[in-house]
N, C-alpha and C positions, 0 to 999 in steps of 0.2 A: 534651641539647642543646636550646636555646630553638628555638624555631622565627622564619621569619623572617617580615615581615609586608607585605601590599602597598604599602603606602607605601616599607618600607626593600629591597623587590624594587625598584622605580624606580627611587631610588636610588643602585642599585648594578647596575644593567643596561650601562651603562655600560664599568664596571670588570669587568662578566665579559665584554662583549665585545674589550675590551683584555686578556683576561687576568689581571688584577690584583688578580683578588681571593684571597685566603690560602684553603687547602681547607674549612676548618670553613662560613667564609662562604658559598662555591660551592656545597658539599654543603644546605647552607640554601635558596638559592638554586633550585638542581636540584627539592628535596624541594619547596619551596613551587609549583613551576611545576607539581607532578605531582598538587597538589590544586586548584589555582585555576584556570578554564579562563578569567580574564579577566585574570590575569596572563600566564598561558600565551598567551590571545590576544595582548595587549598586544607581549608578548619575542616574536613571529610578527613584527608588525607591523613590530618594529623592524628586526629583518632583513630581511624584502620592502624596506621604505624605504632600508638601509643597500646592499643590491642593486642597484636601480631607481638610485640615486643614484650608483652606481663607475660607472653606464655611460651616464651624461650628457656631452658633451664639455668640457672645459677649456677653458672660454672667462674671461678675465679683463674685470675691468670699469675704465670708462673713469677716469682720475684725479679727472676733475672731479666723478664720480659718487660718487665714493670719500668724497673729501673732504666731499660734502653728506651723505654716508651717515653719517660717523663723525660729522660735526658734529651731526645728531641725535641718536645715540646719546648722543653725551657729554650735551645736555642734556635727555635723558631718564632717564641716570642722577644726573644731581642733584637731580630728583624723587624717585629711587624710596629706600626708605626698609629699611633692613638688621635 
């Protein structure tokens, strides 16, 4: 079995926290956390932040803000380059 590597840990950190990654993968995944301790760090981090963040309140944002929000976006994505 290849082993997996810090770039494709990234990745797919994602996908193992939804579940969704197929066993070979996860098992990859698992194995690389248990030699890399800045990967291992990194998969911490994300959990602490994905924690810290379920227990901020539900506050939504105002329309007009929305609107200046998305309208950047958009034309920050017709700079960026695929």
């Amino acid at each position: 079995m290849e082993e997996m590597n810090c770039n494709e840990l990234v990745e797919r950190v994602t996908d193992c926290l939804e579940e969704a990654l197929d066993p070979d993968s996860l098992m990859k995944l698992l194995d690389h956390l248990q030699i890399c301790v800045g990967c291992d760090n990194y998969f911490n981090e994300v959990l602490v932040t994905l924690k810290v963040i379920s227990k901020l309140p539900d506050t939504s944002v105002p329309n007009d803000t929305e609107t200046k929000l998305l309208a950047v976006y958009d034309e920050w994505t017709k700079g960026a380059t695929v």
